[in-house]
Residue frames as qw, qx, qy, qz and C-alpha x, y, z in Angstrom:
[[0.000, 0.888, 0.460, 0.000, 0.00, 0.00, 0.00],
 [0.295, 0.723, 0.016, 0.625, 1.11, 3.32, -1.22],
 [0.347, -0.846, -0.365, 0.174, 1.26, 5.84, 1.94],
 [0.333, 0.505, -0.143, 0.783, 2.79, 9.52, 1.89],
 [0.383, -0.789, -0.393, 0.274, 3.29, 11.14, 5.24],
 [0.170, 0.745, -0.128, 0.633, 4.07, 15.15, 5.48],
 [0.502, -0.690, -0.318, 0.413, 6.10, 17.30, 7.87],
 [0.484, 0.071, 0.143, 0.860, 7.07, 20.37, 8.81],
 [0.153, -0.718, -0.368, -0.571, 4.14, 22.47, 8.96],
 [0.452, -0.492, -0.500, 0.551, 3.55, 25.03, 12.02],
 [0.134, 0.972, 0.186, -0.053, 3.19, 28.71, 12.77],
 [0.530, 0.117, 0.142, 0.828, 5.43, 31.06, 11.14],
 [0.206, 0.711, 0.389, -0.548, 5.17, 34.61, 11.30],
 [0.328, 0.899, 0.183, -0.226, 4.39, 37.11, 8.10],
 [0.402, 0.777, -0.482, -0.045, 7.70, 37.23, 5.47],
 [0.278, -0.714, 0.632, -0.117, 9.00, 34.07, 7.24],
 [0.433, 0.506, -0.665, -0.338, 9.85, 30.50, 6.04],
 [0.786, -0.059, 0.546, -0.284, 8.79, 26.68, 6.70],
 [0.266, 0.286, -0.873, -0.292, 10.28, 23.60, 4.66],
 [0.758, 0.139, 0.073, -0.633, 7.72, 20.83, 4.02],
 [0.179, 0.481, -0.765, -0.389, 8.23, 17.34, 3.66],
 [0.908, 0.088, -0.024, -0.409, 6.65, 14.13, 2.26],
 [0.163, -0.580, 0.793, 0.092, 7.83, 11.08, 2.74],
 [0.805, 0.199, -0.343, -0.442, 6.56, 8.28, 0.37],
 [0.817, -0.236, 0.519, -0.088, 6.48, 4.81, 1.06],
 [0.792, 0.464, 0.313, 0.244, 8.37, 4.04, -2.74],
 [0.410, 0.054, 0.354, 0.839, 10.85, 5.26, -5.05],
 [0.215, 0.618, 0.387, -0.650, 9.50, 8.79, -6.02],
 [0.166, 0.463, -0.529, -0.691, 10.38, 8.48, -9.55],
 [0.300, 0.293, 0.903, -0.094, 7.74, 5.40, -9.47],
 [0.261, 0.737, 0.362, -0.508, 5.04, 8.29, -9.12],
 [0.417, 0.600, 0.401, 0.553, 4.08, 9.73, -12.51],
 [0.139, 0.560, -0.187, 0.795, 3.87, 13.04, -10.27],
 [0.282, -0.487, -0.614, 0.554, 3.87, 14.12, -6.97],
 [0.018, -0.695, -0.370, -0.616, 2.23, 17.58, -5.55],
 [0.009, 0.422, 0.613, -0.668, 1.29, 19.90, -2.69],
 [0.193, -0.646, -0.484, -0.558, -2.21, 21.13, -2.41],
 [0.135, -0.174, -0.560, 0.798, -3.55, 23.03, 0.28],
 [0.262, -0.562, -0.527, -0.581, -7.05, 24.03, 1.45],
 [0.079, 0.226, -0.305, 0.922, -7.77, 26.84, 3.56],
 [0.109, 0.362, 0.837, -0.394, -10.64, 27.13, 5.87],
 [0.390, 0.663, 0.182, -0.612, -13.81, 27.81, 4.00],
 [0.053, -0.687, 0.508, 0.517, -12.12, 26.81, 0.89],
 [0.953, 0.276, -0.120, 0.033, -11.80, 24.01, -2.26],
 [0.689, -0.372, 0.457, 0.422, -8.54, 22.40, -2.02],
 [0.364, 0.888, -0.222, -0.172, -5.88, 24.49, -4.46],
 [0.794, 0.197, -0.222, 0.531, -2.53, 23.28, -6.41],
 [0.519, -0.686, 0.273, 0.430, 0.48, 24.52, -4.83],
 [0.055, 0.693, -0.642, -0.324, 3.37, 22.96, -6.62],
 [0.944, 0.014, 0.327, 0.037, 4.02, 19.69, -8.34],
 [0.295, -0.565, 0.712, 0.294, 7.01, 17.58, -9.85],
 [0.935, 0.312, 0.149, -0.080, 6.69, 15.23, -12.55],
 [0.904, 0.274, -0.176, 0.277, 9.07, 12.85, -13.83],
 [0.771, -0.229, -0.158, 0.572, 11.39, 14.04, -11.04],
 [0.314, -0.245, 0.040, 0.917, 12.36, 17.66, -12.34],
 [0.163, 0.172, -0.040, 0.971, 9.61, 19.23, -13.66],
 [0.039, -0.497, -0.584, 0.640, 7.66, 21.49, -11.51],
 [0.117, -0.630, -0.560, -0.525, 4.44, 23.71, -12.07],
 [0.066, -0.321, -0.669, 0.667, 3.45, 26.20, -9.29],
 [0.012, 0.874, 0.478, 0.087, 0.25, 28.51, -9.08],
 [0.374, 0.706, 0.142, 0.584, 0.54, 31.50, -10.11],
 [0.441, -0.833, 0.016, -0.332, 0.15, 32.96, -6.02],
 [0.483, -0.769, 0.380, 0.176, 3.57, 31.59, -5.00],
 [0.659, 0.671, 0.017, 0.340, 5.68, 31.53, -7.97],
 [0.307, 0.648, -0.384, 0.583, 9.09, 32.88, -7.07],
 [0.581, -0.593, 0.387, -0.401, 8.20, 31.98, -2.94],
 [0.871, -0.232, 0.402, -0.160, 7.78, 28.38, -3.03],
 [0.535, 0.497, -0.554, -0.400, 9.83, 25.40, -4.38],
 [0.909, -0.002, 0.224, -0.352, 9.44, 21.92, -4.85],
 [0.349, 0.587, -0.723, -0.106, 12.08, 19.43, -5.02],
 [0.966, -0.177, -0.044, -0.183, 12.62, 15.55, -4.77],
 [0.106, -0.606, 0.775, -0.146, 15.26, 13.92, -3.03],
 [0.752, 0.111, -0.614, -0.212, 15.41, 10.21, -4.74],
 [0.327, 0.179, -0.855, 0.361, 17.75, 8.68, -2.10],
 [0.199, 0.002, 0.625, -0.755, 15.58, 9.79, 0.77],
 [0.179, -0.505, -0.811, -0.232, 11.92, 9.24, -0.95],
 [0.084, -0.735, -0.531, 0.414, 10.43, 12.53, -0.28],
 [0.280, 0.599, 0.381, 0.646, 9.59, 15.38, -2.10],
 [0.249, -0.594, -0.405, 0.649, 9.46, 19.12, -0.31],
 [0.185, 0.856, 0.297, 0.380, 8.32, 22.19, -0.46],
 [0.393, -0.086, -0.187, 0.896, 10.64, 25.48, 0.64],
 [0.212, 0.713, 0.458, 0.488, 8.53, 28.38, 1.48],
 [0.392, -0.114, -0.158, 0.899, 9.69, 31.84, 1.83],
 [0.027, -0.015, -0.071, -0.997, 8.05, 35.07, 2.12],
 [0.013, 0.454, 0.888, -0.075, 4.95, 33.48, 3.72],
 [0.194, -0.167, -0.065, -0.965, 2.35, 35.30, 3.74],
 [0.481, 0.043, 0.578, -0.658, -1.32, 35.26, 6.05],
 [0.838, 0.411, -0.044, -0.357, -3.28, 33.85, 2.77],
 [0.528, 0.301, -0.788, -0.100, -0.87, 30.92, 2.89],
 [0.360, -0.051, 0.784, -0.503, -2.50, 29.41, 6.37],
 [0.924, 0.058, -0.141, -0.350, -4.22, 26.07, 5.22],
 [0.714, -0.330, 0.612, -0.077, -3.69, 22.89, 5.84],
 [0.432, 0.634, -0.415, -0.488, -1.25, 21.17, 3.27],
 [0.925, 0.126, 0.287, -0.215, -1.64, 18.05, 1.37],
 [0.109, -0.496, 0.770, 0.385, 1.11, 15.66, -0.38],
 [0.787, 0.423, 0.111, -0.435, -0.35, 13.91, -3.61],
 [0.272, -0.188, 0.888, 0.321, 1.18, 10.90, -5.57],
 [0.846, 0.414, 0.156, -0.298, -0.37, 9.92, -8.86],
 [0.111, -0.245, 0.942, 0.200, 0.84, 6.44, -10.76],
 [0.400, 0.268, 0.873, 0.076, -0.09, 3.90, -12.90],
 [0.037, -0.375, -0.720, -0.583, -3.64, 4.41, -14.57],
 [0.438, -0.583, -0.062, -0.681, -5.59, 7.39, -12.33],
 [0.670, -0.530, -0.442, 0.276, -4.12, 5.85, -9.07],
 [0.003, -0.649, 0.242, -0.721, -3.44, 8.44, -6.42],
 [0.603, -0.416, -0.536, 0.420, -2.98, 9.02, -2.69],
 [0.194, -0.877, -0.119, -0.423, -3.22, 11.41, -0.18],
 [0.250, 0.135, -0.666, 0.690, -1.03, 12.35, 3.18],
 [0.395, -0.614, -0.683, 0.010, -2.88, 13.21, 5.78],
 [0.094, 0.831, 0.017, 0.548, -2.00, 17.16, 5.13],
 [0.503, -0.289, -0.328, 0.746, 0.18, 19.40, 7.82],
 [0.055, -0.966, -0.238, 0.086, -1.41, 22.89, 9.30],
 [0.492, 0.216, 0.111, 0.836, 0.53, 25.87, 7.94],
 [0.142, -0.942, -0.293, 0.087, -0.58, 29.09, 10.03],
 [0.527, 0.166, -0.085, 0.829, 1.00, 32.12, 9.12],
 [0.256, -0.727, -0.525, 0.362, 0.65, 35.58, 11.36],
 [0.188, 0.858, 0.176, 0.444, 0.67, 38.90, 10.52]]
């Protein structure tokens, strides 16, 4: 069974920085891509960032140049770096694996709370 667990989430204040990570139960270059998503209270779950075939990456357009996403084969985990947080990044964030034929998985998301 597949299973991706995240850390790393917590409060941070306003312009300051939190590293994310996922650790997959597999080789991440298995995955056809990986992802973070994140969904704020009140919200739909939003992309973040994602990786495919190892190196490239895709972010939304709302943290371009903040965030990045990288995989680290040996270890089996994929992170996110983010910098210049910012209050409208407090949600709770999700680590996504899709493989095969429309298989996927979820983590079981880390709270990101950022203060003003």
């Amino acid at each position: 069974q597949v299973q991706l667990v995240e850390s790393g989430g917590g409060l941070v204040q306003a312009g300051g920085s939190l590293r994310l990570s996922c650790a997959a139960s597999r080789n991440i270059f298995s995955f056809n891509d990986m992802g973070w998503y994140r969904q704020a209270p009140g919200k739909q779950r939003e992309l973040v960032a994602t990786l495919t075939n190892g190196r490239n990456t895709n972010y939304a357009d709302s943290v371009k140049g903040r965030f990045t996403i990288s995989g680290d084969n040996a270890k089996n985990t994929v992170s996110l770096q983010m910098n210049s947080l910012k209050p409208d990044d407090t949600a709770v964030y999700y680590c996504n694996a899709h493989w095969g034929y429309s298989r996927e998985v979820w983590g079981q998301g880390t709270l990101v709370t950022v203060s003003s």
